[in-house]
C-alpha positions as CSV (number, residue, x, y, z in Angstrom):
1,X,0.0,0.0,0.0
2,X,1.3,3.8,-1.0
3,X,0.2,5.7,1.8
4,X,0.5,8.4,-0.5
5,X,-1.8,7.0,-2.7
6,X,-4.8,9.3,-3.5
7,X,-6.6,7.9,-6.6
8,X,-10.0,7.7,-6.9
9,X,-10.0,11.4,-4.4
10,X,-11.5,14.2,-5.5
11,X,-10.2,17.5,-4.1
12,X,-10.9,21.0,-4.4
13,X,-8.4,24.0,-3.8
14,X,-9.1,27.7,-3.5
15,X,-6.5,29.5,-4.3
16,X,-5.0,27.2,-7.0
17,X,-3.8,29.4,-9.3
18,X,-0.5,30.4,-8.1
19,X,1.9,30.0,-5.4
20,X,1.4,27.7,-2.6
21,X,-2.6,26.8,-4.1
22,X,-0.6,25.9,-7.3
23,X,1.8,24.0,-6.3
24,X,-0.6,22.0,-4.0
25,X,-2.9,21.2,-7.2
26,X,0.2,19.8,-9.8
27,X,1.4,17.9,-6.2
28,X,-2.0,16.1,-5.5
29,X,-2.6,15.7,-9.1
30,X,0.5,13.6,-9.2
31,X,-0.6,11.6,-6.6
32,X,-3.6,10.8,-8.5
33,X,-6.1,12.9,-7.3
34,X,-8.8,14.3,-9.4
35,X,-8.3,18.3,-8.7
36,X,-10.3,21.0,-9.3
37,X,-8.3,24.3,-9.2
38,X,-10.1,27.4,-7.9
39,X,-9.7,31.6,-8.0
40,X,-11.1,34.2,-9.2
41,X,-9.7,34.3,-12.4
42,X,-10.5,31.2,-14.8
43,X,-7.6,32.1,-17.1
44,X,-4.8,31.5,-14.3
45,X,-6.7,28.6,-13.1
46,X,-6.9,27.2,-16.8
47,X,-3.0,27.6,-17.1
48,X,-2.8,25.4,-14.0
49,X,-5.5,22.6,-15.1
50,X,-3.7,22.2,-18.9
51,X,-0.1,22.0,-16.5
52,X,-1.8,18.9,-14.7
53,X,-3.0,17.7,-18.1
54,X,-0.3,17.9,-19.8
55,X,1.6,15.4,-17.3
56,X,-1.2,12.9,-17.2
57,X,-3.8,14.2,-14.8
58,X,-7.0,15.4,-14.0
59,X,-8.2,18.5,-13.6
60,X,-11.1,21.0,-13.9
61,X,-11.1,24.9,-13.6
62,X,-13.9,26.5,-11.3
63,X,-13.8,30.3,-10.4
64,X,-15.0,31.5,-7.2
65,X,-14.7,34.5,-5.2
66,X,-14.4,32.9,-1.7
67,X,-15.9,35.7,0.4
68,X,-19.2,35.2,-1.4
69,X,-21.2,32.5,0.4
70,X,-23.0,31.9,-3.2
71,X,-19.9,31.2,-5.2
72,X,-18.3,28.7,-2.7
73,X,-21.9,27.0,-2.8
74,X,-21.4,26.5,-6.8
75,X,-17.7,25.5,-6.6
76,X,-18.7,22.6,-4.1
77,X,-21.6,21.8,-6.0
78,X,-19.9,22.3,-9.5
79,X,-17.8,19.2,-8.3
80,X,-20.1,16.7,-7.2
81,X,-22.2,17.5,-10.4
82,X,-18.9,16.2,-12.0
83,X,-17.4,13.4,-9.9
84,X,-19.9,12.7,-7.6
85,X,-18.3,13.9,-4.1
86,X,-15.3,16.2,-2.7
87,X,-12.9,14.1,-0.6
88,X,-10.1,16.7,0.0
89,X,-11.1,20.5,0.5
90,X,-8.1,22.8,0.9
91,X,-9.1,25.9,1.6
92,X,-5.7,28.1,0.1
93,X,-6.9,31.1,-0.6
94,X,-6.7,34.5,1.7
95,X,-6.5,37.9,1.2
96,X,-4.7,40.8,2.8
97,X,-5.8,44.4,1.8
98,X,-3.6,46.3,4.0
99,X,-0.4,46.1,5.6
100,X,0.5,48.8,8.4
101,X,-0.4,49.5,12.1
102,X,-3.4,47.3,13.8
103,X,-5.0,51.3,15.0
104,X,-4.8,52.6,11.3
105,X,-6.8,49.6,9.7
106,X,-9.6,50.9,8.1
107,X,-13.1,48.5,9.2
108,X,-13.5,47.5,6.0
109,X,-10.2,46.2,5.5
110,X,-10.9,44.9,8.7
111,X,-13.7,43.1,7.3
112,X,-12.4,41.4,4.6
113,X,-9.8,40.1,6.1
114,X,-11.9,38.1,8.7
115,X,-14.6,37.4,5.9
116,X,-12.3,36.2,3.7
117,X,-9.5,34.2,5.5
118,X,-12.3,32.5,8.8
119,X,-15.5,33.1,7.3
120,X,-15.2,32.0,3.8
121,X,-13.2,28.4,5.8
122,X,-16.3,28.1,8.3
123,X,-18.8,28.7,5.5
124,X,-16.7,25.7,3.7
125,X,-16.8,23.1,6.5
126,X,-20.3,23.8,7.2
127,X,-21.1,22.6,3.5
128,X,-18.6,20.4,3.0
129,X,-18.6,18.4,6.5
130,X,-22.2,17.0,6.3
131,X,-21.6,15.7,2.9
132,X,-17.9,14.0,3.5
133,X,-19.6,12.2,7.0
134,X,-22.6,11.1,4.5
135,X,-19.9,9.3,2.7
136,X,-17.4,8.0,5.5
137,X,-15.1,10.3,6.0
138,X,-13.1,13.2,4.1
139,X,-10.3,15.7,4.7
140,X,-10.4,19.7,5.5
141,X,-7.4,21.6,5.3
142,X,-6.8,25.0,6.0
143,X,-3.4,27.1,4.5
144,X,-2.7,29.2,7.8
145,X,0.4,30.9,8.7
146,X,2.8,31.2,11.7
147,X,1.9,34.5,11.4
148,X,-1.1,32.5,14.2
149,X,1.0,32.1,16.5
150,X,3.1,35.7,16.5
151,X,2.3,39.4,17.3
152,X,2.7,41.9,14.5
153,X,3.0,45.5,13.9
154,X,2.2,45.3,10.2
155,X,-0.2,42.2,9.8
156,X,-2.1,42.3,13.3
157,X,-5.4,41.7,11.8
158,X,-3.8,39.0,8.7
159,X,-2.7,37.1,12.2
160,X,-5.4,37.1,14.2
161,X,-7.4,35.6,11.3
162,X,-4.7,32.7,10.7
163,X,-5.1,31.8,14.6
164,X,-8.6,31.7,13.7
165,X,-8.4,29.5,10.9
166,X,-6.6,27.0,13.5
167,X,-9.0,27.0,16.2
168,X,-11.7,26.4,13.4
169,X,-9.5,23.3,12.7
170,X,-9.8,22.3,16.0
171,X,-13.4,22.7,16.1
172,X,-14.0,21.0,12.7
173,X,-12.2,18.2,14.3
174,X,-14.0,17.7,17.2
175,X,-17.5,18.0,15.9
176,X,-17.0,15.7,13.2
177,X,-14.3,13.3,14.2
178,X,-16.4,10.5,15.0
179,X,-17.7,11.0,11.5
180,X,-13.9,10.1,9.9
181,X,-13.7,14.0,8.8
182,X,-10.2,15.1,9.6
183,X,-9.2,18.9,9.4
184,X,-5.7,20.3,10.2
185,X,-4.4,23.3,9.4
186,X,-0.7,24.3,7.7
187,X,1.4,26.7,8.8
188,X,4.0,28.3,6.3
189,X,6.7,30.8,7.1
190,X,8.0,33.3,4.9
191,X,7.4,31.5,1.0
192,X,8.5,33.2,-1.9
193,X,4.9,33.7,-3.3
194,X,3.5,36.8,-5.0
195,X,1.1,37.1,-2.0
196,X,4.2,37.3,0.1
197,X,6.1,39.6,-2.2
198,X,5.6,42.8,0.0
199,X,7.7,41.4,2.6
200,X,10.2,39.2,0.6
201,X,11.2,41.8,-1.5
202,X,11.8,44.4,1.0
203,X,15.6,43.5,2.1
204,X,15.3,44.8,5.6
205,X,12.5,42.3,6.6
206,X,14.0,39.8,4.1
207,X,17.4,40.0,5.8
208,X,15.4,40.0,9.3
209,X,13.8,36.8,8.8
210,X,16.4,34.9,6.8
211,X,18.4,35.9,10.4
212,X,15.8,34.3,12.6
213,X,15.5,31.3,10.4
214,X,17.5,28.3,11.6
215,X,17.8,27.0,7.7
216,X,18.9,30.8,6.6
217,X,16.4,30.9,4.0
218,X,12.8,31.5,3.2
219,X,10.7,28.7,1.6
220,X,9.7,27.7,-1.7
221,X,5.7,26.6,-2.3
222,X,6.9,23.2,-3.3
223,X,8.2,22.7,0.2
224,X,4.1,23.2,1.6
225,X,2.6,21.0,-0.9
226,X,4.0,17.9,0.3
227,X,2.0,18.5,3.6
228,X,-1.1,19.0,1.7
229,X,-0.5,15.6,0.4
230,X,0.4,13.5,3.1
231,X,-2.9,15.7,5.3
232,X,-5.0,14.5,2.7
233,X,-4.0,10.5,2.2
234,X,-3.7,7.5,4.3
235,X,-0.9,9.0,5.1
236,X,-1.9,11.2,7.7
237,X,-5.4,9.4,8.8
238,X,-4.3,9.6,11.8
239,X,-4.0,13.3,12.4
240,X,-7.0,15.8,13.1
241,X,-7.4,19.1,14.4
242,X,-3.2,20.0,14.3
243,X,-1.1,22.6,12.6
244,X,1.7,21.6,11.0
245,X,4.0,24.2,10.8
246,X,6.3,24.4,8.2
247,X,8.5,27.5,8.9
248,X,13.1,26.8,8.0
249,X,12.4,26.5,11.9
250,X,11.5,29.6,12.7
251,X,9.3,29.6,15.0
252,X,11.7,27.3,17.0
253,X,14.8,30.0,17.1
254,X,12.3,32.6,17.8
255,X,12.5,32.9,21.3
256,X,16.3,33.3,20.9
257,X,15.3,37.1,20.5
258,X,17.6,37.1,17.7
């Protein structure tokens, strides 16, 4: 038995078109999965989908705007009109309108942030949870960020909703454990990403972090998507309602106060 082994799964990913999302869809794909690749724009995801094809796999573009409740009820339903069930949801995708002091944040900002990194991932579980119990079992997995577990003075509010997004792990897994519906979170460091590009192309906080990282380097989105894979397969059947962070060790030289 490959405990890596995920054909005959079905997963969905939200925020598939690029960086960490991406690179999660071409790594599940090649384990077999069936994936459909989600964002906003159905050109990018498209670009990702024929990538997946073109090596021997599966794949379906779907866009969705993840912090309307409509949009994420088409994507899930979009899939199981086409393959019957969803047996992996990674919910990828998060958004960060402003980076500066917590007291400057406008409310709207506010807003989004919380609607679109928690709310949009507890709408998701709420739709998605009944459906995988129904079935036996199935796998949530939320893209957080160590960025949880740490203060900021630039990306207070992006923080506070990635702690969120692992206490709604937690919760997934308790409420539906019993039902074989596992949900953990993942917990990057610094990756070089566009979404992260504000703060890896700035050499002060590049040279900062690269400091107070044990391997003295940020990461590469390749180095997240193997967790994605072994969350979602036999693999990890084991684990529920954990972060797994994934940091160059970060978080572990942290309190060095280097």
């Amino acid at each position: 038995m490959n405990l890596f082994d995920l054909s005959g799964k079905v997963a969905v990913v939200t925020g598939g078109s690029r960086g960490i999302g991406k690179a999660i869809c071409l790594r599940l794909a090649e384990h077999g999965a069936k994936v459909v690749v989600s964002s906003r724009k159905r050109d990018a995801c498209q670009a990702v989908v024929d990538e997946i094809t073109a090596a021997g796999g599966e794949a379906v573009a779907t866009t969705c705007h993840i912090a309307r409740k409509e949009e994420l009820k088409a994507l899930i339903d979009s899939t199981n009109a086409r393959w019957g069930k969803v047996d992996v949801m990674v919910a990828n995708a998060a958004i960060n309108p402003y980076f500066g002091p917590a007291a400057d944040m406008p409310d709207e900002a506010y807003d989004r942030v919380m609607n679109g990194n928690v709310r949009s991932n507890f709408w998701l579980a709420n739709m998605l949870a009944p459906q995988m119990a129904e079935r036996g079992g199935g796998v949530i997995i939320i893209v957080s960020s160590i960025g949880g577990y740490q203060g900021s003075d630039r990306l207070g509010a992006y923080c506070i909703s990635k702690a969120a997004d692992m206490q709604l792990a937690r919760n997934i897994a308790v409420e539906w454990g019993e039902k074989n519906v596992r949900a953990n979170c993942i917990a990057p460091g610094l990756i070089k990403t566009d979404f992260a590009r504000a703060l890896w192309e700035n050499p002060h906080i590049l040279e900062k972090t690269v400091a107070n990282t044990p391997l003295k380097r940020i990461g590469d989105p390749d180095e997240i998507a193997g967790a994605a894979v072994f969350l979602a397969s036999a693999a990890g059947s084991f684990c529920t309602g954990q972060t797994l962070v994934i940091d160059g060790g970060r978080l572990a030289g942290f309190s060095r106060g280097e």
